[in-house]
Residue frames as qw, qx, qy, qz and C-alpha x, y, z in Angstrom:
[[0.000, 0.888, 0.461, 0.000, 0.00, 0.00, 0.00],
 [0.498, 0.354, 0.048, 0.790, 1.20, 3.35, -1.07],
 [0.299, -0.468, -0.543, 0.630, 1.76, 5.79, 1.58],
 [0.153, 0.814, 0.559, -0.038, -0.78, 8.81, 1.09],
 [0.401, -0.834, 0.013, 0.379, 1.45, 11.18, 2.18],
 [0.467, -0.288, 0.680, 0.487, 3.98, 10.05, -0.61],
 [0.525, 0.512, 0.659, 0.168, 1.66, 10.36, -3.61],
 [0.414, 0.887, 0.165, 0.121, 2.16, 12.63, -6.31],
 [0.382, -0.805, 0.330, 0.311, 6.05, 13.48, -4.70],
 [0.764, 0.607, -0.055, 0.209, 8.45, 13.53, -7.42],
 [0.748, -0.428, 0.263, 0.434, 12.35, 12.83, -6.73],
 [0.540, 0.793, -0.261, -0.109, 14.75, 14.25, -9.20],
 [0.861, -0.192, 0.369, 0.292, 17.52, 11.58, -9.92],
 [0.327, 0.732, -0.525, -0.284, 20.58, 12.65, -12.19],
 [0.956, -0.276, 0.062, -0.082, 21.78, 10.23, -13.71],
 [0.566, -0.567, 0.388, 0.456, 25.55, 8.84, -13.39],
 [0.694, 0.387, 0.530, 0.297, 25.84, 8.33, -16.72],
 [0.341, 0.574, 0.454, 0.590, 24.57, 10.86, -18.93],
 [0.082, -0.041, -0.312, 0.946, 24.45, 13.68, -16.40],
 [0.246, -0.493, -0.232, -0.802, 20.56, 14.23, -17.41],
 [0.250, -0.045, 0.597, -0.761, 18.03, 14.68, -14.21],
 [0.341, -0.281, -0.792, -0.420, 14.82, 12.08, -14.98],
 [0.439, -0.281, 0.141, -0.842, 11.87, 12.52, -12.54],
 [0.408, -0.222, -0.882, -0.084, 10.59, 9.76, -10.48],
 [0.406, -0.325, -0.020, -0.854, 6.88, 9.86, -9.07],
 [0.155, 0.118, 0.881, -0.431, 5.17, 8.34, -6.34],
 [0.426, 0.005, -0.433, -0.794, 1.70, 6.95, -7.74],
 [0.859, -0.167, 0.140, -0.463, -1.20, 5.08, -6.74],
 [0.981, 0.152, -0.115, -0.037, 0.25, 2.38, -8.61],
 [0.804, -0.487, 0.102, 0.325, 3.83, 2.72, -7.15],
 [0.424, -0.591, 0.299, 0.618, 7.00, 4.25, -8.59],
 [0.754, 0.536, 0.337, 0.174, 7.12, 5.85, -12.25],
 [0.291, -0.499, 0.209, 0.789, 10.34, 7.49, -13.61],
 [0.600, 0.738, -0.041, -0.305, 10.02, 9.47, -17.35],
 [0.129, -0.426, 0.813, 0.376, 13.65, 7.53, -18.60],
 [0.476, 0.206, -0.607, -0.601, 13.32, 5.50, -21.45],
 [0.313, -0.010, -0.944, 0.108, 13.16, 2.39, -19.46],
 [0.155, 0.338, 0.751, -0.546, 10.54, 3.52, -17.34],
 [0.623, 0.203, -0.143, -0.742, 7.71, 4.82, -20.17],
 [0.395, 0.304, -0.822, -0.274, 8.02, 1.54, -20.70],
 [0.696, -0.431, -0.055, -0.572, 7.01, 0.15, -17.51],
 [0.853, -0.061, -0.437, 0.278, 9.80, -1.62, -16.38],
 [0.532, -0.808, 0.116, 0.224, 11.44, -0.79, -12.63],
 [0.574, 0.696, -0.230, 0.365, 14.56, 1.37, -13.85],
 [0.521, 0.272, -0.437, 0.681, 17.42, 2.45, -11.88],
 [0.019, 0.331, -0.215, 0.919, 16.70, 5.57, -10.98],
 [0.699, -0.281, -0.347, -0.559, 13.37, 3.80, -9.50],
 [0.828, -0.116, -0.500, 0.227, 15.19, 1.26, -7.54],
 [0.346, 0.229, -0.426, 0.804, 17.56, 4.10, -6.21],
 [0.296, -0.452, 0.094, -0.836, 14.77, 6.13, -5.14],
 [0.820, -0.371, -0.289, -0.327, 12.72, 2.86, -3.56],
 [0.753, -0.050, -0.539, 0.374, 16.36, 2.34, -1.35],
 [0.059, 0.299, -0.279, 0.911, 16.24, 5.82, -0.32],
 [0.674, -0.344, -0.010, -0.654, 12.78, 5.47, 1.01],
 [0.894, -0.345, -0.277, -0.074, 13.34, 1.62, 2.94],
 [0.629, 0.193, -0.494, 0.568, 16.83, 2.60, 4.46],
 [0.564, -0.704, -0.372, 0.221, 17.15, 2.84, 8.25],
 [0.457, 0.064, -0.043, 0.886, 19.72, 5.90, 7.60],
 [0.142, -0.786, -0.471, 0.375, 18.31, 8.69, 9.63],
 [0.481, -0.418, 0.281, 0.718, 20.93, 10.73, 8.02],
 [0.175, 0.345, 0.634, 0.670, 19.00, 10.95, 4.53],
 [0.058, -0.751, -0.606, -0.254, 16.75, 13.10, 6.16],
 [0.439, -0.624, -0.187, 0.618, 19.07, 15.62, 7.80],
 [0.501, 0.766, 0.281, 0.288, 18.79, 18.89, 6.07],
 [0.299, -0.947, 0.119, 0.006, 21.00, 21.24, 8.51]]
């Protein structure tokens, strides 16, 4: 179940590669990025990266100071 709170939030994700910045969104249906691989509908990178940033116990990812 996708947290409410988390819907419609959009990560920007550069990637390592190519340097561009691709946009991944929190949706009803769960993570969509705009890279090629994701219009597609397959779980890209930048999708994966964002879904470790959100299950890691690192308190630290949320320190903004």
């Amino acid at each position: 179940m996708i947290n409410p709170y988390l819907e419609d939030v959009v990560w920007p994700i550069r990637s390592a590669r190519s340097g561009l910045i691709y946009n991944v969104e929190m949706t009803k249906r769960g993570l969509r990025c705009n890279c090629i691989a994701g219009t597609y509908g397959r779980k890209c990178k930048h999708a994966k990266y964002v879904t470790g940033l959100l299950m890691s116990d690192d308190d630290k990812k949320y320190d903004i100071f």
